[in-house]
Every structure is written in structure tokens, then in C-alpha cells.
FITI-834438 format. One line per field, with one value per residue (C-alpha): residue number from 1; residue in three letters; x, y, z. Coordinates in nm, 3 decimals, decimal comma. Example, Ala and Ser with C-alpha at 12.3 -4.5 7.8 and 13.67 -1.06 7.14 Angstrom:
2
num: (1 | 2)
residuo: (ALA | SER)
u: (1,230 | 1,367)
v: (-0,450 | -0,106)
w: (0,780 | 0,714)
END
This chain:
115
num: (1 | 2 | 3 | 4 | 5 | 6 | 7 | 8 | 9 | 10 | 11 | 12 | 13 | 14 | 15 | 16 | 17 | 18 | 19 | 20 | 21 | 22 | 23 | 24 | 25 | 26 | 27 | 28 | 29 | 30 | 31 | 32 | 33 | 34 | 35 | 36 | 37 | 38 | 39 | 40 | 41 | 42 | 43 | 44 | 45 | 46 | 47 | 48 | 49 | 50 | 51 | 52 | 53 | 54 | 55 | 56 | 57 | 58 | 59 | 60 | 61 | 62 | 63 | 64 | 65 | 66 | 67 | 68 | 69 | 70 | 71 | 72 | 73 | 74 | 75 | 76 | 77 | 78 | 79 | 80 | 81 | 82 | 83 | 84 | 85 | 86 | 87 | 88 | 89 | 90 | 91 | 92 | 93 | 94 | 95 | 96 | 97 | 98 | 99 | 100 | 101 | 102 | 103 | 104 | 105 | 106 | 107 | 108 | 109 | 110 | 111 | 112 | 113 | 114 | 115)
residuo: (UNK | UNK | UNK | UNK | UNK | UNK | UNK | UNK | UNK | UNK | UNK | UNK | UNK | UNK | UNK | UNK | UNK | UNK | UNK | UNK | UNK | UNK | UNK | UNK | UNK | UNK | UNK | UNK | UNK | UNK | UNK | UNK | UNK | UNK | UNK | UNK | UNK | UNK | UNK | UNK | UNK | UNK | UNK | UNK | UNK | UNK | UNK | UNK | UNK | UNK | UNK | UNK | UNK | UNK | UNK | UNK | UNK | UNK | UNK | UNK | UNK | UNK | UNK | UNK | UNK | UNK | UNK | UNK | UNK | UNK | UNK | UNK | UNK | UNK | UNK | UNK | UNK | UNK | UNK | UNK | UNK | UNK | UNK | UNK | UNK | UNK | UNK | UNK | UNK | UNK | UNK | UNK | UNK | UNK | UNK | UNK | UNK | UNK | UNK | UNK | UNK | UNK | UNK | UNK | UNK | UNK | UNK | UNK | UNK | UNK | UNK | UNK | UNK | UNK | UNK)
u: (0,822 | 1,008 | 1,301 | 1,289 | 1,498 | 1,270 | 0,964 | 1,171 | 1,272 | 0,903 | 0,838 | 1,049 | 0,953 | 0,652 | 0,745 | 0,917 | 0,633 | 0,374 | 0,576 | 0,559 | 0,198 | 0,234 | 0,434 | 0,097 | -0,150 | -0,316 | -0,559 | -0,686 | -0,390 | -0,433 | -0,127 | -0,131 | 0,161 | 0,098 | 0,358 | 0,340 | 0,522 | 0,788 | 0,760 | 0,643 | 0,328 | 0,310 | -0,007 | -0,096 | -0,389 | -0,445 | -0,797 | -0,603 | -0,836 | -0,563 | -0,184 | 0,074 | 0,225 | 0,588 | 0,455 | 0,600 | 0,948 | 0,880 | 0,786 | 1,120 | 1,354 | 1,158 | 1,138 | 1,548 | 1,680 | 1,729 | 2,070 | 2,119 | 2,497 | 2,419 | 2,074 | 2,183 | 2,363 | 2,074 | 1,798 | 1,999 | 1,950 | 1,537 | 1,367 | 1,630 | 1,449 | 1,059 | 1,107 | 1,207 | 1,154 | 1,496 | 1,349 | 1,687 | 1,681 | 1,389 | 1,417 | 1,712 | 1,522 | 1,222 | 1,154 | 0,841 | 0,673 | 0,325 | 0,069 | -0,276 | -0,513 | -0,897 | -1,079 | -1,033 | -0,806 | -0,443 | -0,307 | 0,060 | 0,181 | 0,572 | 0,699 | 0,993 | 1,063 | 1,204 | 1,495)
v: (-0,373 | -0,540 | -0,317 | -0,173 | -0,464 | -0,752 | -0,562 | -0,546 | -0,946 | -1,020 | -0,848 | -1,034 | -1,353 | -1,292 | -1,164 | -1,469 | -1,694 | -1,469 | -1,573 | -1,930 | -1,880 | -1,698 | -1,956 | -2,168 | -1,864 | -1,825 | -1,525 | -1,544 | -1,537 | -1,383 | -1,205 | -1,202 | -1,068 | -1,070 | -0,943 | -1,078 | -1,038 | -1,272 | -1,411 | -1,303 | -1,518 | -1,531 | -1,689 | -1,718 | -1,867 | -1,935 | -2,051 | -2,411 | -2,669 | -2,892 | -2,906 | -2,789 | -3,063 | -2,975 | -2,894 | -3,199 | -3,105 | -2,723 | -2,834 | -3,029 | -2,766 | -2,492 | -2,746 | -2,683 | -2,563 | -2,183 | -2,034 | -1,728 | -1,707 | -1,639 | -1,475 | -1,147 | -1,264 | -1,481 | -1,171 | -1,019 | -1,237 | -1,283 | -1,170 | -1,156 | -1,383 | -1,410 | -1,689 | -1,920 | -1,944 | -1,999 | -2,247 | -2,275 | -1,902 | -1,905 | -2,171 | -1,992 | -1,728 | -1,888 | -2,138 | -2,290 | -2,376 | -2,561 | -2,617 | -2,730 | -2,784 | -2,825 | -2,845 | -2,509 | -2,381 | -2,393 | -2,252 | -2,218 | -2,053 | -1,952 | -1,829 | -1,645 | -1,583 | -1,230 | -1,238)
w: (-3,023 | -3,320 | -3,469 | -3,820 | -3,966 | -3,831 | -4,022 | -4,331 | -4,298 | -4,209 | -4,593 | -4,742 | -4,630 | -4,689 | -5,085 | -5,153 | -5,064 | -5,253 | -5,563 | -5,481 | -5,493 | -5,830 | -5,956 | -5,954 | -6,087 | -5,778 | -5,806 | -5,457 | -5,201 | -4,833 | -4,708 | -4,316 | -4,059 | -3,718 | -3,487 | -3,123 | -2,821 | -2,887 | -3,247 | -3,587 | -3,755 | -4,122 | -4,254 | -4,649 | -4,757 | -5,146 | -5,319 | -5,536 | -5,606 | -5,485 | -5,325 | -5,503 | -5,638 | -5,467 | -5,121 | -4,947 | -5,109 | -5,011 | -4,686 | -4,596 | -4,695 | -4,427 | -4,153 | -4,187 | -3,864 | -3,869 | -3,932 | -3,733 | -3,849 | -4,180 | -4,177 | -4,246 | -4,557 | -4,674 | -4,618 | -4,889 | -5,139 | -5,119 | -5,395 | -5,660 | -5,858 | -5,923 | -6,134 | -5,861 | -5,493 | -5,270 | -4,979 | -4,848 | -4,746 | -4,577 | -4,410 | -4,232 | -4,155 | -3,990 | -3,703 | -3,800 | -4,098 | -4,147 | -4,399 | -4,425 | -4,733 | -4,724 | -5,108 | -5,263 | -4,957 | -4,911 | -4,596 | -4,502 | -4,145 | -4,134 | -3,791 | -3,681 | -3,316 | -3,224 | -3,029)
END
């Protein structure tokens, strides 16, 4: 069972890419968290007639390794601002990132394994 603070990171993640969404006036965005035995599965799917126009960008900063040294910090600084999403941050909190879009369906999966 994942500890207190890996539900609270898994929220936060998951805030900070809602507002990425935002950024682009989605009105139909799909929130899913899935917990599993040994990794947490973060799965957004938004209704955009196309790709967001910086997803290639977006998707090279969380394909960044994960920094486990200064996760802790970083988890305090998500969601400070709404304006902007922090990639960077993210990315040191996760271990996977992947995206797929179909017309009219954007889908992006962000994994974290549990330690």
C-alpha cells in the first residue's frame, strides 16, 4: 500500500498537468490515478482537435531522468503557479512519460514507480 506522501505527490502531479491542459481551454479532460503494486499510473485524456502545439518540447523535458535527490524539494514547489507549468519538476518526479493523439483525443500517461 502506497504511504500518505506518495498519494499526496501522485495529486500533485496530477494538478500540475491539469493546468497544462487549462492552459489550452480544454473543457473535456479525464483525470485517472491508478495505484499498482509497484508504480503509480497517471493517465489524462483531453477532447483537442489537435496536439498542442508544445507537446514535443513538453515531452523532452519529462523523458528527463528522475531525480530522487531532490524530489522532496521539487514536490514543494508544484502548483505555485497556474499560469505556467514547471516540466522540469515533474520530470523529477516521474519515470515515464508518453503521449498519444487520435482526432479529437489527446492522451498523455505519466508513471512513477513506488519504491
Amino acid at each position: 500500500m502506497p504511504n500518505a506522501q506518495e498519494f499526496r505527490k501522485a495529486k500533485l502531479i496530477a494538478s500540475e498537468m491539469m493546468d497544462y491542459f487549462f492552459n489550452y481551454r480544454v473543457k473535456d479532460l479525464r483525470v485517472e490515478i491508478t495505484f499498482e503494486a509497484e508504480e503509480v499510473v497517471i493517465h489524462l485524456t483531453a477532447a483537442m482537435p489537435k496536439a498542442p502545439a508544445d507537446i514535443e518540447e513538453l515531452m523532452d523535458q519529462l523523458q528527463k531522468p528522475r531525480q530522487y535527490e531532490v524530489e522532496e524539494y521539487y514536490e514543494d514547489l508544484l502548483g505555485i503557479r497556474e499560469d505556467q507549468i514547471n516540466p522540469e519538476i515533474i520530470a523529477a518526479m516521474i519515470d515515464e512519460a508518453a503521449y498519444s493523439f487520435e482526432p479529437n483525443c489527446f492522451q498523455l500517461e505519466l508513471i512513477r514507480y513506488l519504491s
